[in-house]
Legacy VTK file of the C-alpha trace (Angstrom):
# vtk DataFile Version 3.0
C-alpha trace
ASCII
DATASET POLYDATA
POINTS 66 float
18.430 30.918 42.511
18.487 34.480 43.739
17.643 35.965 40.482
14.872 38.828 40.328
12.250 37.807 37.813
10.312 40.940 35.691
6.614 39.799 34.630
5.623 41.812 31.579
2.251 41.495 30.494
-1.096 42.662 28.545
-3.707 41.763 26.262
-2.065 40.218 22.839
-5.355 39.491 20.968
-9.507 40.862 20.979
-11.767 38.171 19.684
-15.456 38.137 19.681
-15.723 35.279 22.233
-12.257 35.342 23.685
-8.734 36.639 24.059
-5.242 36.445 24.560
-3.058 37.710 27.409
0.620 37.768 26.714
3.390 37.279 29.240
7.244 37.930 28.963
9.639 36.998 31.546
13.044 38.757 32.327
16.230 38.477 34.443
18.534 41.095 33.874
16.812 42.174 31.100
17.366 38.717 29.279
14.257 36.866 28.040
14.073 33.546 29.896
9.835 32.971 28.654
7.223 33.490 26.517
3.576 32.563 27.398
0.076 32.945 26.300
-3.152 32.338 28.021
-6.459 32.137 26.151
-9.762 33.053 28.055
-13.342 32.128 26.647
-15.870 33.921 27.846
-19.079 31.246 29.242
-21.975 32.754 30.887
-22.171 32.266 34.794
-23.672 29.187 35.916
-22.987 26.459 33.539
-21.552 25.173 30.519
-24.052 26.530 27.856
-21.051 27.805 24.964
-19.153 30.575 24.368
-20.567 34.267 24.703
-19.030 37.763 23.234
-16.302 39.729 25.267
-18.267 41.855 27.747
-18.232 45.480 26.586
-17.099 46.065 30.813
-14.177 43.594 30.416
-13.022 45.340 27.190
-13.462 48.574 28.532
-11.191 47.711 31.779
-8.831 45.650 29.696
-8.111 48.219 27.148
-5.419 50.293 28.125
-3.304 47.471 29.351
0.231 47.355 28.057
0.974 45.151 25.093
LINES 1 67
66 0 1 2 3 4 5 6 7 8 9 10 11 12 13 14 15 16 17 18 19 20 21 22 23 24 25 26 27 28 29 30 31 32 33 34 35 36 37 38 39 40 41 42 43 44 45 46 47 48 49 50 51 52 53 54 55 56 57 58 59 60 61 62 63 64 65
């Protein structure tokens, strides 16, 4: 308890229909976790299958830190 936690995180992997977003936790500069989240991107509305990464999400996703 008391500790300050540092969130590091960014895109880890591009797919056609999905990708990854990498996090890193610190405390003192000491790793304390790994995790990775995977998002598939479905078209609004309903459950009709995966689609491709919008070109707009890409765009505003690409210069985040790795």
């Amino acid at each position: 308890y008391g500790d300050v936690l540092d969130v590091d995180c960014g895109i880890a992997r591009w797919g056609r229909t999905s990708f990854d977003v990498a996090f890193r936790g610190t405390v003192d500069a000491r790793p304390v976790f790994t995790a990775t989240i995977t998002y598939v991107c479905v078209p609004p509305g309903g459950p009709k299958g995966a689609i491709a990464v919008p070109e707009l999400l890409r765009a505003n996703l690409a210069d985040a830190p790795r």
